[in-house]
N, C-alpha and C positions, 0 to 999 in steps of 0.2 A: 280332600287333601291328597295329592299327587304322591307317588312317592318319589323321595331323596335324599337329602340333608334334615329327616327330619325333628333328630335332635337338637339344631339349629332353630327351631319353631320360637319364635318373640309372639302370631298374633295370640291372645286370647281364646278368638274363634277355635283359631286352626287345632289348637292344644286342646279343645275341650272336642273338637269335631276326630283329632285323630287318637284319641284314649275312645273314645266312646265305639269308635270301628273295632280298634284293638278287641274293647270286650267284645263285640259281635262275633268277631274272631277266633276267642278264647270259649263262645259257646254260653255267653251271659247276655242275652238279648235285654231283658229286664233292664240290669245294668246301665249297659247301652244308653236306654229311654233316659234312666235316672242324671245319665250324663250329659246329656245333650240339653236336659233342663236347664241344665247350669246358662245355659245361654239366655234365658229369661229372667233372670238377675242382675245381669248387666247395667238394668237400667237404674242401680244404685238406690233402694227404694232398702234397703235391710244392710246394716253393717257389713253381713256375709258379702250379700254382691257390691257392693263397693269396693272391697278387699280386693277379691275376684277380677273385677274392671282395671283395678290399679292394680294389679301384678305386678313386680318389678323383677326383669331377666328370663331366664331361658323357665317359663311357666311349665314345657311340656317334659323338661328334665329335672324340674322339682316335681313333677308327680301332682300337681297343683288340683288335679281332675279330681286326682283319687284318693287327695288328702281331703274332702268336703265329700265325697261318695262314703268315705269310712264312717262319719259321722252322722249322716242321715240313717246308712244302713243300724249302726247305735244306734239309736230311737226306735227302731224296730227289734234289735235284740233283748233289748234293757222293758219293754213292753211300754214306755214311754208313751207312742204314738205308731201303732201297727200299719199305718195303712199305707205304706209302701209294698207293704206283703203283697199285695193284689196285681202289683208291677212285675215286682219280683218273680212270682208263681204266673205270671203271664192273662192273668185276668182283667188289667188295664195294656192294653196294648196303644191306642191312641196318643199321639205323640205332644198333641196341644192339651191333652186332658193329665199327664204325665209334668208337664209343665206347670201347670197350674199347680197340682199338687204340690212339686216343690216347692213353687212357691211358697203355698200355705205354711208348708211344715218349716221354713224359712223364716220367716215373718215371727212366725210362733214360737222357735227353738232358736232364734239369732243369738244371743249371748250364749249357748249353752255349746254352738256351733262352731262358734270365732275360733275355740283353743285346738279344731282339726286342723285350721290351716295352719297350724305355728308349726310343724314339721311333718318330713316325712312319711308316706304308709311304710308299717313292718308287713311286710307279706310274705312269711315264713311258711315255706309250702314243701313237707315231706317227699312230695310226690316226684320232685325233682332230685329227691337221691338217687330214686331208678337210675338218670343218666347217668349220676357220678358213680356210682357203684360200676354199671357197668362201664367208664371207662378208665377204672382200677381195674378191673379184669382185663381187659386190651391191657393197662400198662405193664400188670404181674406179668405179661410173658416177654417183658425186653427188661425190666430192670429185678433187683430184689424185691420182693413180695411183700414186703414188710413196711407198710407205712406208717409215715407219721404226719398226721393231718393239718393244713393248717387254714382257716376257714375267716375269710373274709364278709363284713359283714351278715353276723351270724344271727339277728336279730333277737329271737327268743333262745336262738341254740337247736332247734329242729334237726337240721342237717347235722350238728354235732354230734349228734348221739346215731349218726347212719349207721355204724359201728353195730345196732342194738335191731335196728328193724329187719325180718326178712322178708327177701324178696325173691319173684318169681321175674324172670328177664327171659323170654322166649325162650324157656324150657330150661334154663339155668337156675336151679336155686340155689341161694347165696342169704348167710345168716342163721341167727335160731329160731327153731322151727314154733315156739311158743311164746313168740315176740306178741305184745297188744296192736304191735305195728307192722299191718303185713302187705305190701306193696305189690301190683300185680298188673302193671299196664300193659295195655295192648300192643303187642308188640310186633313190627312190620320190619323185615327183612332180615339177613339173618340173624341166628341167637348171638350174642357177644363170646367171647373163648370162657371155656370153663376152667378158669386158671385157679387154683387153691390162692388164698392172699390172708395175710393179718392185719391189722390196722392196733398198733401198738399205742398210738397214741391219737388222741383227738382233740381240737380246744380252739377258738375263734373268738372274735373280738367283735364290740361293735360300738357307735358313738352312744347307745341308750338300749344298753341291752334289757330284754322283757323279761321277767322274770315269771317261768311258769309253775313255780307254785304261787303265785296270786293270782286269786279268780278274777279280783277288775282287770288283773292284766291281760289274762288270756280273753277275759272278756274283750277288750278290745283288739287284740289279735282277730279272733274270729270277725270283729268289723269292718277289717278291711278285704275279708273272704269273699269274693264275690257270691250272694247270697244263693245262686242256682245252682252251687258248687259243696252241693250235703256231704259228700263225701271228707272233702275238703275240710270240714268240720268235726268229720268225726275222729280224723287222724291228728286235728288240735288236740281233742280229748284224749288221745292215745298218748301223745306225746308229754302229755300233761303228766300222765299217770305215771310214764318211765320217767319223767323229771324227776318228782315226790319220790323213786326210789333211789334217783340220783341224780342230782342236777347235772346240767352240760355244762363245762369248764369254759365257760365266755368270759371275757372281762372288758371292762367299759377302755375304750380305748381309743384313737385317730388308726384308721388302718395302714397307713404309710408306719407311724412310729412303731406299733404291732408288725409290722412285717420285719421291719429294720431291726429290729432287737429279738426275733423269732430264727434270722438269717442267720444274725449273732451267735447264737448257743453253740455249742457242741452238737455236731451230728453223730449219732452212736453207727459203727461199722457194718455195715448190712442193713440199711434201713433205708429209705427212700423219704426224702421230705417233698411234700406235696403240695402248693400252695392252691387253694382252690375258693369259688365264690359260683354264685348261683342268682342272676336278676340281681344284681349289686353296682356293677363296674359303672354304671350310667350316675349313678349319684353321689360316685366318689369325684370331691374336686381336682381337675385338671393340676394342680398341681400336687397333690396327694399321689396321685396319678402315675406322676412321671416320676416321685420318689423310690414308686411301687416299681415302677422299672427298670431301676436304676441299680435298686438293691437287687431284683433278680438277676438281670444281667452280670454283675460284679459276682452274688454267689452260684451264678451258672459257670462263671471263668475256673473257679475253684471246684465243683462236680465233679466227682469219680466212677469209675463203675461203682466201687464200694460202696460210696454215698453221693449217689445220684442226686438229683435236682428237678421235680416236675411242676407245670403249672395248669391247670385244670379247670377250664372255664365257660359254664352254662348259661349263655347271655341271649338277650334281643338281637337279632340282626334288624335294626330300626328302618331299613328300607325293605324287607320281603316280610316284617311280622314272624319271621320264624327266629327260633330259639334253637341255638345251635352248640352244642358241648365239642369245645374245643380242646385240642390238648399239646402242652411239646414235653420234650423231656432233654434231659443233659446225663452225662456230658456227650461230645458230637455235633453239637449244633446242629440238630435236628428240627426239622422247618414245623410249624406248628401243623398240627393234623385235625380234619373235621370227620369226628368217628358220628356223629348222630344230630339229626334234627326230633324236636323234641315237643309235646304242646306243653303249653305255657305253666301248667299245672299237674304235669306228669302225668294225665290220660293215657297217651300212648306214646312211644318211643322207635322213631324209624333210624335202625342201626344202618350204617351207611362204611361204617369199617372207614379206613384212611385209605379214601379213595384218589 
């Protein structure tokens, strides 16, 4: 698949052939294989590939790949049926023997499989607070220091509690030094400002927020982790543990009505409201969308120095695969800045400053 429009994608093929590069991309070869499977289901022979064949709408903006990849990799967490592990860990590499397999485990797991496709993956990935953290430090040195967070689809709440994890940002540490959650990617170009910042407030919303103190929950959290990604699992379990001594203030929500009634509140004198998301913006609907806009714009009109206005946003660029933490802020109508490119799962983090 070429690149372009390609969240525009309707085939089938295409949507399973350009999630499956993605993960190559992201460093899940495994994955990859697991995905590409999906193409030998096609042929409508198991409830799952039938579903699959008849897709209806933009398949590669539902996430359609990686809502039936969450559920296979399930049956190898839950000890179900392991023998995906061998893909996983790179001990099946052939791509027609990787196939079949699916199959099998398709055939065999069909009804238990069906209820992956009925929504969305959560893929709740700490590792992408590195960006945001660092670009609150860019933002502490133009507006007050003081933010107050407001976090779009927040899934389990992960990034909610950024507040709590520390991190290490090329040579900057930022946070408590005894966090169970300690961040520390590779970091290329220079370090971000070492600006002092508070975060007064934190809380995000989401259409079916996960709850991590339940263990099926976070169980299936971890199942849409791409499995080559240990690390990835283990900052679940980190995040877990700081839930159980406090959960992240999420609440079940539409994030247009959440933002619209968040705009609403009183902003306290010296604080800075933040509106931010992380791998989200692509599965919020088009017209949710332009709500989301609408309300900024309008509370960007009203933005003071005193109580500024920022919007903060760690997304796919769907035509280059790269993940790129955007940022503007108010008041000045100030053009949006691209301070870092980013991998997909907070590996490493190339600071690029607002070039």
């Amino acid at each position: 698949m070429v690149d372009g429009a390609v969240m525009d994608i309707t085939s089938i093929e295409d949507a399973i052939e350009w999630q499956a590069r993605h993960a190559e991309e992201g460093g899940a070869p495994g994955t990859a294989k697991v995905i590409r499977a999906l193409l030998a289901l096609l042929d409508g022979e198991t409830a799952v590939g039938r579903r699959i064949a008849n897709w209806q709408g933009l398949s590669l903006k539902d996430a359609m790949p990686l809502r039936i990849a969450g559920g296979l990799h399930n049956l190898v967490l839950r000890g179900a049926d392991t023998r995906l592990a061998d893909v996983y860990a790179g001990r099946m590499t052939a791509q027609p023997s990787v196939d079949a397999l699916v199959c099998e485990l398709v055939s065999a797991h069909d009804a238990e499989l069906m209820p992956w496709l009925d929504g969305p993956p959560q893929t709740n990935e700490a590792g992408r607070s590195a960006s945001l953290m660092a670009g609150l430090l860019w933002l502490a040195g133009r507006v007050p220091p003081r933010f107050e967070m407001l976090e779009l689809g927040a899934s389990a709440g992960i990034n909610t509690m950024m507040d709590r994890y520390h991190y290490e940002l090329g040579g900057v540490a930022v946070g408590p030094d005894a966090s169970p959650m300690s961040i520390a990617p590779e970091w290329r170009g220079e370090a971000p400002p070492d600006n002092q910042l508070e975060i007064v407030s934190i809380r995000g919303c989401d259409i079916s927020p996960v709850d991590l103190t339940d263990e099926d929950a976070v169980l299936r959290l971890k199942s849409y982790v791409w499995p080559e990604a240990s690390l990835r699992m283990h900052r679940i379990d980190a995040a877990a543990e700081l839930a159980g001594e406090r959960k992240p203030d999420v609440v079940a929500a539409d994030a247009a009505d959440f933002v619209e009634a968040a705009l609403a509140e009183p902003q306290e004198e010296g604080t800075t409201r933040v509106l931010f998301h992380s791998i989200v913006w692509q599965y919020i609907p088009e017209a949710s969308q332009g709500r989301i806009e609408k309300a900024m714009a309008s509370a960007a009109e009203n933005a003071t120095t005193d109580r500024p206005l920022a919007w903060m946003k760690l997304e796919t660029n769907r035509e280059t695969f790269r993940h790129e933490l955007r940022l503007r802020y108010w008041p000045g109508g100030a053009e949006e800045v691209m301070l870092a490119h980013a991998h997909p799962h907070g590996a490493w983090v190339e600071w690029t400053g607002a070039e």
